[in-house]
DOZA-522098 format. One line per 3 residues: number of its first residue (from 1); their letters; for each residue x, y, z of N, C-alpha, C. Coordinates in nm, 3 decimals. Each point is the difference from the previous one (the first is absolute). Layout:
NUM = A = X Y Z X Y Z X Y Z | ...
END
This chain:
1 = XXX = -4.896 -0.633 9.646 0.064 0.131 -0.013 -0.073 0.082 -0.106 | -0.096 0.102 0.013 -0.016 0.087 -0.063 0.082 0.101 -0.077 | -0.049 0.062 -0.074 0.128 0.057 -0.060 0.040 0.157 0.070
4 = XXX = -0.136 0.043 0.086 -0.001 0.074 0.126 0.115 -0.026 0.080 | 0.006 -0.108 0.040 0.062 -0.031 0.149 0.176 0.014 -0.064 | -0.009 -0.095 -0.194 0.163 0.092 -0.049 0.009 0.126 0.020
7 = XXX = -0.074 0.023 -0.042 0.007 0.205 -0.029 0.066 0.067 0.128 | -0.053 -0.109 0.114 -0.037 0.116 0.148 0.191 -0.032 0.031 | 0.020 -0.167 0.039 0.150 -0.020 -0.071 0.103 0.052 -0.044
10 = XXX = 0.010 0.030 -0.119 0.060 0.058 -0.102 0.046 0.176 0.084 | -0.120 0.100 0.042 0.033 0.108 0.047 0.013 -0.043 0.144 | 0.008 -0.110 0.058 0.041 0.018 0.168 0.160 -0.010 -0.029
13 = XXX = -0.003 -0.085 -0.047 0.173 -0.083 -0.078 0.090 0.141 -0.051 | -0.082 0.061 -0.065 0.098 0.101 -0.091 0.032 0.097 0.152 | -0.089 0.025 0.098 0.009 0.058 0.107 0.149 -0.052 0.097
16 = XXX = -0.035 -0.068 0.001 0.130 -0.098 0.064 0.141 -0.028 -0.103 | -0.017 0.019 -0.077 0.152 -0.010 -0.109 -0.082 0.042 -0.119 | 0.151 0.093 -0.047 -0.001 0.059 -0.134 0.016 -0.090 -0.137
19 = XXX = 0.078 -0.135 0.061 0.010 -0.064 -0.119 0.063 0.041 -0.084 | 0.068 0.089 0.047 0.159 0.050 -0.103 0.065 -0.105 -0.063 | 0.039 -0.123 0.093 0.118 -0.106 -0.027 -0.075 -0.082 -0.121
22 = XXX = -0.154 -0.001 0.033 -0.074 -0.142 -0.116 0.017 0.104 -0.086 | -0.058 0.132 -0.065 0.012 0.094 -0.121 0.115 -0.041 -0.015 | 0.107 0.044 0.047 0.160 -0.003 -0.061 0.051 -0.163 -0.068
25 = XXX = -0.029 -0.064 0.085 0.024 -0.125 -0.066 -0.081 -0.067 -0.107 | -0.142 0.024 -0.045 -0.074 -0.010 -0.090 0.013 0.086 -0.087 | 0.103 0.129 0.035 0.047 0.025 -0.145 0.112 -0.026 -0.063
28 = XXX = 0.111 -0.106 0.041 0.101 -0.035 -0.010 -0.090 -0.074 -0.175 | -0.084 0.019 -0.097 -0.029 -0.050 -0.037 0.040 -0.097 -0.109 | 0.157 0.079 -0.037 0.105 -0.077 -0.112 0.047 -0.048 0.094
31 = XXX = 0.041 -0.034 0.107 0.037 -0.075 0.053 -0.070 -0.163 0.064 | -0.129 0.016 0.044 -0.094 -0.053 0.040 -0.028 -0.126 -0.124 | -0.001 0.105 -0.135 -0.038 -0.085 -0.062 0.166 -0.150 -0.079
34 = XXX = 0.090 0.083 0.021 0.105 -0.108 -0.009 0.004 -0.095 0.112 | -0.012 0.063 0.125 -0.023 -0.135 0.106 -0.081 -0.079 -0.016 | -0.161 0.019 -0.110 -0.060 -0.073 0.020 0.001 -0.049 -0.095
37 = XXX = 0.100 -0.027 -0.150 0.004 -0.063 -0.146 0.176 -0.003 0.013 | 0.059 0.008 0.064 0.156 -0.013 -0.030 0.116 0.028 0.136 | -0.057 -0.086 0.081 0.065 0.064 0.168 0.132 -0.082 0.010
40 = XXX = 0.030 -0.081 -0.118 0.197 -0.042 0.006 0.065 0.123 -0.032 | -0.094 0.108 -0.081 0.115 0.093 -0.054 0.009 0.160 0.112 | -0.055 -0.034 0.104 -0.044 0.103 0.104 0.157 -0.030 0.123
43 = XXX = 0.075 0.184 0.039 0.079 -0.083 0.099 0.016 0.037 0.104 | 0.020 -0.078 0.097 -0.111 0.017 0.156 0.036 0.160 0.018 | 0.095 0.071 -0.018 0.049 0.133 0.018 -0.139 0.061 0.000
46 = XXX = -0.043 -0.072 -0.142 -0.120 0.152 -0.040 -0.108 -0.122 0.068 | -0.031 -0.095 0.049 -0.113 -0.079 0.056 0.002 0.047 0.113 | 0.108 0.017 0.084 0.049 0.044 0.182 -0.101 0.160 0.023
49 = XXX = 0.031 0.072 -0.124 -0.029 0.155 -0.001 -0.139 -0.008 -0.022 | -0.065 -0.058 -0.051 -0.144 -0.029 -0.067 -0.068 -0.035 0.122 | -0.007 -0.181 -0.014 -0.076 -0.105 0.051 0.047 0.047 0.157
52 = XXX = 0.106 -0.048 0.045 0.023 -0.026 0.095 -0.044 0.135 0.125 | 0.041 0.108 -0.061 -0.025 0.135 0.073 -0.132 -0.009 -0.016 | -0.098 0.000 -0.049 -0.153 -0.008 0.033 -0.037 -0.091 0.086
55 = XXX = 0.076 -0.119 -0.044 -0.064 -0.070 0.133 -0.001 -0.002 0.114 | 0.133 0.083 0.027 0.055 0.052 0.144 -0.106 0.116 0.028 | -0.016 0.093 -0.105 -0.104 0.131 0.029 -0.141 -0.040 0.080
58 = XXX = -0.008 -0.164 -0.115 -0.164 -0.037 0.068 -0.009 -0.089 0.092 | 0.088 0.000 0.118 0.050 -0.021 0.140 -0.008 -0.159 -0.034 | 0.073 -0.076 -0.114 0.100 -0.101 0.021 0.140 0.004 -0.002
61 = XXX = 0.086 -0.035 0.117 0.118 -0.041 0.053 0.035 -0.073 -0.149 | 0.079 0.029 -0.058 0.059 -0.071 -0.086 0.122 0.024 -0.077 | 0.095 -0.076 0.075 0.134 0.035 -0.039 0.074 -0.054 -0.132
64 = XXX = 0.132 0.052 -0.007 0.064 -0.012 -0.128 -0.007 -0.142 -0.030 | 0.004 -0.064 0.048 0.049 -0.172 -0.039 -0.171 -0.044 -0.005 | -0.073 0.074 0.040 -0.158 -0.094 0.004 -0.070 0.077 -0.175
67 = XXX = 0.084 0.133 -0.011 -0.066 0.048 -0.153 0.055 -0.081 -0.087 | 0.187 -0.063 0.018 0.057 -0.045 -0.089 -0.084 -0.137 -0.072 | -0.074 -0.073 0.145 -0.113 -0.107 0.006 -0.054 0.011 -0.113
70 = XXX = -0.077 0.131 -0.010 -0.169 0.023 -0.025 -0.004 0.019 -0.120 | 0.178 0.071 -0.093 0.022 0.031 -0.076 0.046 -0.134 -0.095 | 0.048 -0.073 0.090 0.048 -0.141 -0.076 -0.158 -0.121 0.027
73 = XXX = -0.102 0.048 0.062 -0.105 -0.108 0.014 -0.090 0.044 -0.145 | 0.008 0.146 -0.076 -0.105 0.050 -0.059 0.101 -0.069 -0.153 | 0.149 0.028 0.018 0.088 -0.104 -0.136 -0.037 -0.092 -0.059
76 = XXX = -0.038 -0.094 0.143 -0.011 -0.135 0.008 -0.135 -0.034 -0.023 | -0.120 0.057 0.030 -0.144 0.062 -0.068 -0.081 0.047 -0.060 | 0.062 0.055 -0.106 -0.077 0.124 -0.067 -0.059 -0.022 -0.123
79 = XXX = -0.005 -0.164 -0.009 -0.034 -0.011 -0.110 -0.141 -0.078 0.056 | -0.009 -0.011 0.087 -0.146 -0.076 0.101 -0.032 0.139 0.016 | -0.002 0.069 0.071 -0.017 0.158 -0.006 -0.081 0.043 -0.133
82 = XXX = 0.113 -0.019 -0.088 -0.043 0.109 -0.095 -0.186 -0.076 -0.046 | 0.019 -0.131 -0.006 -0.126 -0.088 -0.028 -0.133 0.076 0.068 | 0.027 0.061 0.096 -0.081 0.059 0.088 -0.066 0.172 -0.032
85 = XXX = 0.152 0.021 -0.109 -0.025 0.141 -0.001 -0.162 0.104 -0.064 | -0.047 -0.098 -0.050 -0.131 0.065 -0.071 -0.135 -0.027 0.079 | 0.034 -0.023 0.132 -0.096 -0.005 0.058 -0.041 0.044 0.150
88 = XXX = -0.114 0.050 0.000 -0.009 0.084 0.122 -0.101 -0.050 0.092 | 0.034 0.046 0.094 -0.119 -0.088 0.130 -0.174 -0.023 -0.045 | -0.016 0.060 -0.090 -0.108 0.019 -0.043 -0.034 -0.123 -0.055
91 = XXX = 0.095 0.008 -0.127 -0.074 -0.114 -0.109 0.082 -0.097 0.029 | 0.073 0.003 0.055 0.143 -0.195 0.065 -0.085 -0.105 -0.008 | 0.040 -0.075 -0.030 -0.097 -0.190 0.009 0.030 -0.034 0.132
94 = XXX = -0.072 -0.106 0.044 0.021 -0.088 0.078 0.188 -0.062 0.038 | -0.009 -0.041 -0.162 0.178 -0.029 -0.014 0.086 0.109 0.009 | -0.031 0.091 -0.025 0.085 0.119 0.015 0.056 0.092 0.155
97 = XXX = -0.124 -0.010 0.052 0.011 0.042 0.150 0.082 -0.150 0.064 | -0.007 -0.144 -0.009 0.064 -0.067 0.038 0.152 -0.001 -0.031 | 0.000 0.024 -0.138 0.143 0.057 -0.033 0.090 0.099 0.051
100 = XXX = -0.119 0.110 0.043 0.120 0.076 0.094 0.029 -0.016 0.123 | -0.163 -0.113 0.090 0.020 -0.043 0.137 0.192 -0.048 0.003 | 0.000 -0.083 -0.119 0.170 -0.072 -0.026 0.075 0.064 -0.020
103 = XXX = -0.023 0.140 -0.048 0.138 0.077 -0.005 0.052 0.095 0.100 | -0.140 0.043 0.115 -0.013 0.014 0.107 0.071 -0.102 0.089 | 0.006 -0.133 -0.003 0.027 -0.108 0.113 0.132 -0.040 -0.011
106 = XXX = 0.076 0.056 -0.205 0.130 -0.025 -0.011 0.080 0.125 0.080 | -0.030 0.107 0.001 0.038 0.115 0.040 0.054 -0.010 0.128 | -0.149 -0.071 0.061 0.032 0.009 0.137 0.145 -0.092 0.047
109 = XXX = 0.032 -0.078 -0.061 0.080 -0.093 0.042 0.138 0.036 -0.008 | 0.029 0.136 -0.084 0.121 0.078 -0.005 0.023 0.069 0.128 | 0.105 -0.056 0.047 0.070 0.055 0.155 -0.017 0.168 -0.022
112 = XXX = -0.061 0.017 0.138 0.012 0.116 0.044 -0.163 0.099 -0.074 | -0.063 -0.069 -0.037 -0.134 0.083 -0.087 -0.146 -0.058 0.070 | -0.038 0.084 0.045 -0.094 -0.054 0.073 -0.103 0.033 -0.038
115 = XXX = -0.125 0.018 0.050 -0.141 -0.004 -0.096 -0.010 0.207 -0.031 | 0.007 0.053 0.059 -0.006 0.158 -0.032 0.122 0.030 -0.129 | 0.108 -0.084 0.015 0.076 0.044 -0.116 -0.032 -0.067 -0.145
118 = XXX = -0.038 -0.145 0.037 -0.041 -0.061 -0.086 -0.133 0.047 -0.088 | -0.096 0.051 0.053 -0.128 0.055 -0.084 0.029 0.140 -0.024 | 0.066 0.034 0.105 0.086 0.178 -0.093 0.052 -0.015 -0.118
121 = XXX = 0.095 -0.103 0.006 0.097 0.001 -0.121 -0.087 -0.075 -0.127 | -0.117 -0.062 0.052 -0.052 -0.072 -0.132 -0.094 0.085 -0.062 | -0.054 0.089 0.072 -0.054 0.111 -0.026 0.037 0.082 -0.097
124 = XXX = 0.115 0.047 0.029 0.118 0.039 -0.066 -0.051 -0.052 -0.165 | 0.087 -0.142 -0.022 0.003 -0.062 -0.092 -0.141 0.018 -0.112 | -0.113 -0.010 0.099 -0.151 0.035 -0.046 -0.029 0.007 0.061
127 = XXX = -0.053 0.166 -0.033 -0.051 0.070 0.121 -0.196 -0.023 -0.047 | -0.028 -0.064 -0.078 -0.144 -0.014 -0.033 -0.056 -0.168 0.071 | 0.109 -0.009 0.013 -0.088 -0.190 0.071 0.083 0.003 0.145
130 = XXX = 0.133 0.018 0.021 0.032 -0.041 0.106 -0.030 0.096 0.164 | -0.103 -0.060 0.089 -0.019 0.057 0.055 0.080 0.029 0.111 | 0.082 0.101 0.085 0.082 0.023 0.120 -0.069 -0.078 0.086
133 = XXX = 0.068 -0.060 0.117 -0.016 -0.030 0.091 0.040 -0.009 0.143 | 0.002 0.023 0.122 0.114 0.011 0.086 -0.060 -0.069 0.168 | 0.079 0.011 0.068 0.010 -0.090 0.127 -0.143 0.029 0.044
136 = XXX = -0.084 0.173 0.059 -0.089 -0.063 0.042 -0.130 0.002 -0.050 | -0.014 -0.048 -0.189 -0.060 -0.026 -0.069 -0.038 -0.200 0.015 | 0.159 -0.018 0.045 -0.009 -0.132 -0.026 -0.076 -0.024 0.162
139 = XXX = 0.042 0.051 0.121 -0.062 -0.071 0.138 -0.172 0.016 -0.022 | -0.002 0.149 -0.113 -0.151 0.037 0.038 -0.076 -0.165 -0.074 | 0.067 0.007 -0.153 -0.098 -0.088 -0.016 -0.008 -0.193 0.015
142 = XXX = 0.139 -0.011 0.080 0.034 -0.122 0.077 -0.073 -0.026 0.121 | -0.075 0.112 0.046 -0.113 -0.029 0.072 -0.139 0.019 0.032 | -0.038 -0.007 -0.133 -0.089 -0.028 -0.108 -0.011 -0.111 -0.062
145 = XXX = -0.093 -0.061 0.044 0.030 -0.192 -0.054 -0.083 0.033 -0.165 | -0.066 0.088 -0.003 -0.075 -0.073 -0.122 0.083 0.103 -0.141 | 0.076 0.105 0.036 0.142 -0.017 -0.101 0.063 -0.065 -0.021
148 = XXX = 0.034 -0.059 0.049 0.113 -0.150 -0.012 0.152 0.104 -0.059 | 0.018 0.070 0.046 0.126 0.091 -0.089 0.127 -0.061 0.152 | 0.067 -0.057 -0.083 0.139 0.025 0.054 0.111 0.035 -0.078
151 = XXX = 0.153 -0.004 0.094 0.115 0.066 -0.052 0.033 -0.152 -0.120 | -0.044 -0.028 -0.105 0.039 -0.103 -0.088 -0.054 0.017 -0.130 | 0.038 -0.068 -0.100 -0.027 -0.012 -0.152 -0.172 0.009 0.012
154 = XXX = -0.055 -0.089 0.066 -0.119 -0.027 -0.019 -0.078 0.130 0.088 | 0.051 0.055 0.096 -0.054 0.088 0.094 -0.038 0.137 -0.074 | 0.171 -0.005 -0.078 -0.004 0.154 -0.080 -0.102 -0.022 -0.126
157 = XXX = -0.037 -0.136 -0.075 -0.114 0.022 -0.046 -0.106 0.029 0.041 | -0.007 -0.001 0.113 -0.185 -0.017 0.026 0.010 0.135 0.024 | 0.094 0.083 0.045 0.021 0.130 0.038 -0.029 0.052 -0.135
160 = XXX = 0.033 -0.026 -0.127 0.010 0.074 -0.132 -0.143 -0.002 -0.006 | -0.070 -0.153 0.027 -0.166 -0.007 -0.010 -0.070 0.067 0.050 | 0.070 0.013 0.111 -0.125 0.098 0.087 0.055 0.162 -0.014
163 = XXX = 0.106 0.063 -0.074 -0.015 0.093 -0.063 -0.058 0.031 -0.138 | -0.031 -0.060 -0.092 -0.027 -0.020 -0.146 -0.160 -0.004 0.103 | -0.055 -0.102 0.048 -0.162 0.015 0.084 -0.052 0.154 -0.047
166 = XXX = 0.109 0.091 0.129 -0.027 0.122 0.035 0.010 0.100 -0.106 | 0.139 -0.048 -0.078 0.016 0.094 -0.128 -0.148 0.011 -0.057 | -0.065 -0.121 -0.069 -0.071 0.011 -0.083 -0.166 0.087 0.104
169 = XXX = 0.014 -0.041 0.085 -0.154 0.039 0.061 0.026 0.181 0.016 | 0.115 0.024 0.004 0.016 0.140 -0.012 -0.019 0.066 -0.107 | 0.057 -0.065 -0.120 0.003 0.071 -0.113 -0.162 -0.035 -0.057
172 = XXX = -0.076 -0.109 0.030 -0.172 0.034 -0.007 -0.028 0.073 0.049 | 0.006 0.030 0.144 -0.080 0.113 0.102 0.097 0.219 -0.098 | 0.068 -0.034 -0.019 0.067 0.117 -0.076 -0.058 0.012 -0.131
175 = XXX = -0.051 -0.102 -0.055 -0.070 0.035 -0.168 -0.143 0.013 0.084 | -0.075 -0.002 0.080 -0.124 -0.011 0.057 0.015 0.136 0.037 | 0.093 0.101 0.027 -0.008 0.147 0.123 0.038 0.083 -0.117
178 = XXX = 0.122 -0.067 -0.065 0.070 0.186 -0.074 -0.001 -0.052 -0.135 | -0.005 -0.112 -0.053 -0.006 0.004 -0.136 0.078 0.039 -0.123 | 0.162 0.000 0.063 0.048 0.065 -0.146 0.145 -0.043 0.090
181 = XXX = 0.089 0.006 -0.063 0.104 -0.025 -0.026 0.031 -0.127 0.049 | 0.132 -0.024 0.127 0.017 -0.160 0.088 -0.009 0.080 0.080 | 0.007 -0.156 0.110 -0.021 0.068 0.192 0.178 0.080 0.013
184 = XXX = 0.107 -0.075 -0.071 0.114 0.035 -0.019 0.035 0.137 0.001 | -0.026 0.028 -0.120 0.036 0.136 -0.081 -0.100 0.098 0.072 | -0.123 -0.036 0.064 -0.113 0.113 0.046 0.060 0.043 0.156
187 = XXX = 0.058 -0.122 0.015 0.108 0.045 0.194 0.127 0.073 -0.079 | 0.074 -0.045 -0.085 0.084 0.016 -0.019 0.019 0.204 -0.049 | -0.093 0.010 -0.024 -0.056 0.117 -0.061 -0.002 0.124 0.109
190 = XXX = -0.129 -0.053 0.082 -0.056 0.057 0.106 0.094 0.054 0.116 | 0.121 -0.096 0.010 0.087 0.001 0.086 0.135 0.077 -0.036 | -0.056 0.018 -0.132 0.156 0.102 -0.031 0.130 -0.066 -0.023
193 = XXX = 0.018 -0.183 -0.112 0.116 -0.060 0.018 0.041 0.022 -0.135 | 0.113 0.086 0.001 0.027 -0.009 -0.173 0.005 -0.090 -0.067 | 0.028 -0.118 0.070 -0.003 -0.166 -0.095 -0.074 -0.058 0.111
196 = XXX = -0.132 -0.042 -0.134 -0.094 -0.057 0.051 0.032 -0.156 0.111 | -0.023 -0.015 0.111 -0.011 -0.137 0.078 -0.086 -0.089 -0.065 | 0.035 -0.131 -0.008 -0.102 -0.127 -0.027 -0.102 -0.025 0.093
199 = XXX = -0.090 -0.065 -0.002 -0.098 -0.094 0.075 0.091 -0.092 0.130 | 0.116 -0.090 -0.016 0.003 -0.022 0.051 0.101 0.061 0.115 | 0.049 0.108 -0.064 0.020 0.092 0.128 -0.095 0.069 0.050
202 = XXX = -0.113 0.018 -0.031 -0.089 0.082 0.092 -0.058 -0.103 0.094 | -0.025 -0.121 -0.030 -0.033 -0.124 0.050 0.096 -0.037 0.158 | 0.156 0.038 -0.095 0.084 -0.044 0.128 0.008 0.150 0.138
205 = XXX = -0.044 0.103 -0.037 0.005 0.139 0.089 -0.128 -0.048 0.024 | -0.086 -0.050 0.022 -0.142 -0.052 0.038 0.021 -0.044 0.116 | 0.094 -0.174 -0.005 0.056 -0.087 0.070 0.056 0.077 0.084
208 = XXX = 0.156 0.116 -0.020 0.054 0.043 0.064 -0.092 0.078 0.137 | -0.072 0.094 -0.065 -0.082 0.070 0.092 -0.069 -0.061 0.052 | -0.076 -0.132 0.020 -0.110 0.013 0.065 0.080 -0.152 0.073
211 = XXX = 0.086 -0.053 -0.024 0.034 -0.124 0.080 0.182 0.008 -0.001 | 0.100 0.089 -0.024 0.170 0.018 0.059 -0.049 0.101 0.121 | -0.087 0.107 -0.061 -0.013 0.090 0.120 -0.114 0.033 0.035
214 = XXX = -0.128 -0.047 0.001 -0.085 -0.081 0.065 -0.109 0.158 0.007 | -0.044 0.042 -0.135 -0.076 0.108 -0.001 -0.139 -0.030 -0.048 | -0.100 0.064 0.014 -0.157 -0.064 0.024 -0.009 0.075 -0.172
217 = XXX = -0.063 -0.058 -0.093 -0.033 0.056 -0.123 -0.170 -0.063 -0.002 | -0.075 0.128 -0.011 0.012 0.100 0.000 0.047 0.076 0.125 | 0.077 0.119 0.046 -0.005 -0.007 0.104 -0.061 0.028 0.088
220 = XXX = 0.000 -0.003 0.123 -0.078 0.036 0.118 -0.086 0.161 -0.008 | 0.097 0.074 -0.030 -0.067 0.125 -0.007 0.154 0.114 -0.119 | -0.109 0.060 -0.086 0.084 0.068 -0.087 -0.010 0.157 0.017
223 = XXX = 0.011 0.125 -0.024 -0.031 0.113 -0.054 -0.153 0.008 -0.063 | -0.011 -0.107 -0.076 -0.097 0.002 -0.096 -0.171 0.007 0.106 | 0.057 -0.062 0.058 -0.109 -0.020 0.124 -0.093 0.112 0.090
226 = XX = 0.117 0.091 -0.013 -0.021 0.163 0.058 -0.154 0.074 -0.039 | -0.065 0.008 0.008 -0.134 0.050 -0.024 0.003 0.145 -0.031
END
């Protein structure tokens, strides 16, 4: 992945959704940050209005009794979580990306959360390492033998691996072209987002565009092309 083929991404994606719901919920930011250092003292009232309505926005089905879940799985977590919190797809260890393959594989095992809600919502939690994932992310690369990515602890690591791969070869090919700021903040900029997006959301609108809805990056033919 070039940091081209993000860029091209990033404005097909913004074309296709405004991304109203991710802005709004990434600025819940006093809130965000108690879910992610103190989520016994959070109550689902204000978690239902938050968490749960975004996830419905970002076309997961997820009802009252499956947030009450997600809200009592992050209680029961957040201190494995928080272990996680200073680190981003970038610089994660070996142990670290395995660590979240497991918090990924505990997730899954909560009735009613399936792999699109599960990497939404961990996303959520950290939005700098945990990468989204959804149904036909998982068939694309389940048939693909030499990913080895499936719906499991160990699957969603190799998935983190082979995003952290791409993260980093992007952010070389981006200090190689423009030279100044991140690949982050230079999309984030360009595109007009009052709060800057991470890496590994531009990473996951990458995924989205070119393999949920199956668009050619670069594409086939642009404006730009026009002579």
């Amino acid at each position: 992945m070039t940091f081209k083929d993000l860029a091209w991404a990033a404005f097909i994606y913004q074309g296709l959704r405004n991304d109203k719901e991710y802005q709004e919920v990434m600025a819940e930011t006093k809130f965000l940050d108690k879910l992610r250092k103190d989520p016994e003292g959070i109550p689902f009232s204000e978690f239902d209005s938050i968490v749960r309505l975004f996830l419905n926005q970002w076309r997961c089905r997820t009802s009252k009794l499956v947030g009450k879940r997600l809200l009592h799985f992050i209680q029961g977590n957040f201190k494995t979580l928080q272990k996680l919190e200073g680190f981003s797809i970038l610089d994660a260890s070996t142990e670290d990306i395995k660590k979240a393959g497991s918090i990924y594989g505990n997730i899954r095992k909560v009735k009613g959360v399936g792999p699109a809600i599960a990497g939404k919502f961990l996303h959520i939690i950290n939005p700098r390492l945990f990468l989204p994932i959804d149904n036909p992310m998982l068939v694309y690369f389940s048939n693909h033998p030499e990913y080895n990515i499936s719906d499991s602890a160990e699957g969603y690591s190799t998935f983190l691996f082979f995003g952290q791969k791409h993260a980093r070869q992007s952010v070389v090919d981006f200090r190689n072209c423009c030279h100044t700021n991140s690949p982050e903040t230079f999309l984030s900029q360009k595109l007009g987002y009052k709060k800057n997006k991470n890496l590994v959301k531009f990473i996951d609108e990458y995924l989205w565009v070119t393999i949920t809805n199956r668009y050619s990056i670069p594409p086939r033919w642009s404006p730009a092309d026009i002579k």
